[in-house]
Backbone as CSV, one residue per row, in Angstrom:
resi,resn,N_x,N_y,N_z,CA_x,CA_y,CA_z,C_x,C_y,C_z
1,UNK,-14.016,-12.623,-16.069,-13.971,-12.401,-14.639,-12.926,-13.327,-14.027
2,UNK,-11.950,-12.551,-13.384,-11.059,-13.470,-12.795,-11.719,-13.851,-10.928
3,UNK,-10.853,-15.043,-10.291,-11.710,-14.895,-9.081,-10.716,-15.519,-8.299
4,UNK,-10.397,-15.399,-6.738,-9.688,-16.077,-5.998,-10.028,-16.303,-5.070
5,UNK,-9.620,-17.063,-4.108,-9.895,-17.874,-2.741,-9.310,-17.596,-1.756
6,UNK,-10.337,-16.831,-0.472,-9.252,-16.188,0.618,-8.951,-17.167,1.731
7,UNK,-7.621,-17.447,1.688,-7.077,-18.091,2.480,-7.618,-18.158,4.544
8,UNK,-7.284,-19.180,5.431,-7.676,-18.913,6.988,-6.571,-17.493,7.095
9,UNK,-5.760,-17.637,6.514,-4.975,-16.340,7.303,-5.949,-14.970,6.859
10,UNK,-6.666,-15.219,5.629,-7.637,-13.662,5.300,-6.757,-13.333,4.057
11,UNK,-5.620,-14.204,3.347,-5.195,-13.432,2.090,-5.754,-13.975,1.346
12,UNK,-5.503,-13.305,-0.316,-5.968,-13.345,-0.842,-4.806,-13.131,-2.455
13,UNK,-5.267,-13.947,-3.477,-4.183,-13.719,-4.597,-4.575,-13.146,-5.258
14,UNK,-3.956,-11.921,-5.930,-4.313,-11.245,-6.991,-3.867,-12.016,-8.083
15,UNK,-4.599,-11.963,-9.414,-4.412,-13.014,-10.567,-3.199,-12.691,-11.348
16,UNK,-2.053,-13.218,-11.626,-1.125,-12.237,-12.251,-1.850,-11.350,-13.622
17,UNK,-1.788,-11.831,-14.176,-2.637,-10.950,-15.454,-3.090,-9.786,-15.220
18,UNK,-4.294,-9.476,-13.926,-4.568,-8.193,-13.178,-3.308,-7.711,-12.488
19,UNK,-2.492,-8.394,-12.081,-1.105,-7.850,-11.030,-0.707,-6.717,-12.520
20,UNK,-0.311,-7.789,-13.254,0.362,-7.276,-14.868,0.213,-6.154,-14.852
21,UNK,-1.146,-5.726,-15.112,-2.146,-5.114,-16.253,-2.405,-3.314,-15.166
22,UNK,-2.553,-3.359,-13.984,-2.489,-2.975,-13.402,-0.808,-2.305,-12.629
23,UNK,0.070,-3.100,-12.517,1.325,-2.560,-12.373,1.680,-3.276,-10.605
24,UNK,0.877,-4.109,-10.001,0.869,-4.564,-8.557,1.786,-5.215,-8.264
25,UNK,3.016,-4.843,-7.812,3.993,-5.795,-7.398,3.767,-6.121,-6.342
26,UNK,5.138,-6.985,-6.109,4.930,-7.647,-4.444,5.841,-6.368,-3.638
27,UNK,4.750,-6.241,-2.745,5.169,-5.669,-1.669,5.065,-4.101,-1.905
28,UNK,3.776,-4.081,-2.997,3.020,-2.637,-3.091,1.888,-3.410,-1.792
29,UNK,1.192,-1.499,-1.448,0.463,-1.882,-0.569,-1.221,-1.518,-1.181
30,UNK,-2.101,-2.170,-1.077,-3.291,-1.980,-1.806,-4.607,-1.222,-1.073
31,UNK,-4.934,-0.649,-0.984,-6.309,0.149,-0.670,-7.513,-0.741,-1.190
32,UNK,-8.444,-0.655,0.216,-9.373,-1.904,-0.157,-10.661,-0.718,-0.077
33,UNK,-11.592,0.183,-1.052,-12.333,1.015,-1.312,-14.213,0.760,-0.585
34,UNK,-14.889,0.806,0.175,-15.865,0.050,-0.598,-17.037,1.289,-1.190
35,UNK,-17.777,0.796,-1.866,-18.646,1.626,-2.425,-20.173,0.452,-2.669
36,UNK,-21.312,1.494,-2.700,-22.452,0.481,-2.826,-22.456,-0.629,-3.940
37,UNK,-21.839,-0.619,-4.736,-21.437,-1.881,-5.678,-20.682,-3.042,-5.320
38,UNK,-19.986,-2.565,-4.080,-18.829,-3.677,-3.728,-17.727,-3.229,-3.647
39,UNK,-16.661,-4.415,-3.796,-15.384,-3.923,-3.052,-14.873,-3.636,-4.178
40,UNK,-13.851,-2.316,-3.916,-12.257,-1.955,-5.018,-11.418,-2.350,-4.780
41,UNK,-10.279,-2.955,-5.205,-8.583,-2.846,-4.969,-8.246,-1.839,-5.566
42,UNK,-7.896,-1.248,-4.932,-6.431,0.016,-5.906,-4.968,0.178,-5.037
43,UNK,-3.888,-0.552,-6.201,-2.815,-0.119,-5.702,-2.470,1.392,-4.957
44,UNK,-1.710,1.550,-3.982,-0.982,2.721,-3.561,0.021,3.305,-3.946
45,UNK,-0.334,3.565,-5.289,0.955,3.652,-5.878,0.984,5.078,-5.938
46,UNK,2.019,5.989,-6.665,2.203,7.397,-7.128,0.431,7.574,-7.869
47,UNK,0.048,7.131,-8.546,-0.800,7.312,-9.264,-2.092,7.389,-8.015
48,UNK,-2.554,6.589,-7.283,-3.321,6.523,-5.997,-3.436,7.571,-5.025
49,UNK,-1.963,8.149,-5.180,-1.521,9.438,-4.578,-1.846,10.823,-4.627
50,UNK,-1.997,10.871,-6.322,-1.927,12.398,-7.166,-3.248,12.457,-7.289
51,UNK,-3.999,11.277,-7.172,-5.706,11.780,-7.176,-6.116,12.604,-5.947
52,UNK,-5.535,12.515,-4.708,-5.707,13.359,-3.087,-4.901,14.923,-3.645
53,UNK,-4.040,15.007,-4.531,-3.289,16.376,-4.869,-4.013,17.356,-4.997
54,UNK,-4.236,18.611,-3.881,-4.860,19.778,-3.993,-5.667,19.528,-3.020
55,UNK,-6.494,18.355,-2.853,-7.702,18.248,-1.131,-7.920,19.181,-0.526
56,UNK,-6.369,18.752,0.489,-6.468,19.887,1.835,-5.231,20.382,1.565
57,UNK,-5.099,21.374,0.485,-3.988,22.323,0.124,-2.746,22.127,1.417
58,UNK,-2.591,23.072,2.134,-1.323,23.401,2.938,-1.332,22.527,4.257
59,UNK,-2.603,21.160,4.102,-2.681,20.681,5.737,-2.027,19.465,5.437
60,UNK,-1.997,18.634,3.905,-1.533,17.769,3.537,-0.154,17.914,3.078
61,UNK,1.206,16.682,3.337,2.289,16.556,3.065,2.202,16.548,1.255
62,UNK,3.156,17.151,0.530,3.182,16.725,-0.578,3.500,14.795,-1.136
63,UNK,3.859,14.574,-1.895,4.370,13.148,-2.387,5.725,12.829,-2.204
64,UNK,6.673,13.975,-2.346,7.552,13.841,-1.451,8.105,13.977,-0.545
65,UNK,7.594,14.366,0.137,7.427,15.045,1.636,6.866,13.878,2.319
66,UNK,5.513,12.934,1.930,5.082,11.553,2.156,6.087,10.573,2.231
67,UNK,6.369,10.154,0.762,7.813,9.241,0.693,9.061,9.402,1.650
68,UNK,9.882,10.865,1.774,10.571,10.487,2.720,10.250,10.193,4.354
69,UNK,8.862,10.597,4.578,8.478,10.307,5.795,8.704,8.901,6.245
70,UNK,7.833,7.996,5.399,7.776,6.470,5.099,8.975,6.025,5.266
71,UNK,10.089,6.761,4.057,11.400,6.189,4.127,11.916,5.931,5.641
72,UNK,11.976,7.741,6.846,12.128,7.575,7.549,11.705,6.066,8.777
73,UNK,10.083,6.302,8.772,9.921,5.218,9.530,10.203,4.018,9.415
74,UNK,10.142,3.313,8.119,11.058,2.334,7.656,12.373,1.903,8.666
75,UNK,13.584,3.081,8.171,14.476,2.904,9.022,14.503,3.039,10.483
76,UNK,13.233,3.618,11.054,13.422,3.402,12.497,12.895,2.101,13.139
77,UNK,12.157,1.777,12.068,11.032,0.161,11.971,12.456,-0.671,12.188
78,UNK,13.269,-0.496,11.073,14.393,-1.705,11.073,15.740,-1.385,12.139
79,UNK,16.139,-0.243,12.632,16.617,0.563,13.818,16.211,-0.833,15.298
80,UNK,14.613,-0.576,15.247,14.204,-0.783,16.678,14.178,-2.652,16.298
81,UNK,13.749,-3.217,15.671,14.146,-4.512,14.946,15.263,-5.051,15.243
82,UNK,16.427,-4.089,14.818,18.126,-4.836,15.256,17.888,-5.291,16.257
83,UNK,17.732,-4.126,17.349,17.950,-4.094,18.866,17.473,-4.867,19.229
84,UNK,16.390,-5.248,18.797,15.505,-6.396,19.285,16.357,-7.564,19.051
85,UNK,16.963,-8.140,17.818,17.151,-9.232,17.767,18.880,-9.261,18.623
86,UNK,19.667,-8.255,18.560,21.113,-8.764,19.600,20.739,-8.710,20.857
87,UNK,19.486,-8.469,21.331,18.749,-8.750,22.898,18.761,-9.719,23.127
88,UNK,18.389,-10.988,22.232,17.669,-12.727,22.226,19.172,-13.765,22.191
């Protein structure tokens, strides 16, 4: 059993070994599950993804249809960001 200590800010370290073993890089984003046993982590990865594949057939974006969405907001995230900072 690995175990860690959540910081005042509320983080928390994943153990590398589980990062490893699992595939969790920095700056994947993690899904926190709960179920009557307790809490899950599961990365958001492609794999996190393809388990929702088929759900809600034609109401849901595909995976890539998702990704470039993201991509998009991204760049409007860092778009509205510039502006912000040649304002100051």
């Amino acid at each position: 059993m690995e175990t860690s200590i959540l910081t005042s800010k509320g983080q928390l370290l994943i153990p590398k070994r589980l990062r490893n073993k699992y595939g969790i890089k920095s700056g994947v984003k993690v899904a926190f599950l709960e179920t009557p046993q307790g809490l899950i982590v599961k990365a958001m990865d492609e794999n996190f993804f393809n388990q929702f594949v088929g759900m809600f057939k034609d109401e849901a974006p595909s995976l890539d249809e998702y990704k470039a969405w993201k991509r998009e907001e991204k760049a409007k995230e860092e778009k509205t960001a510039t502006k912000s900072m040649r304002k100051r």
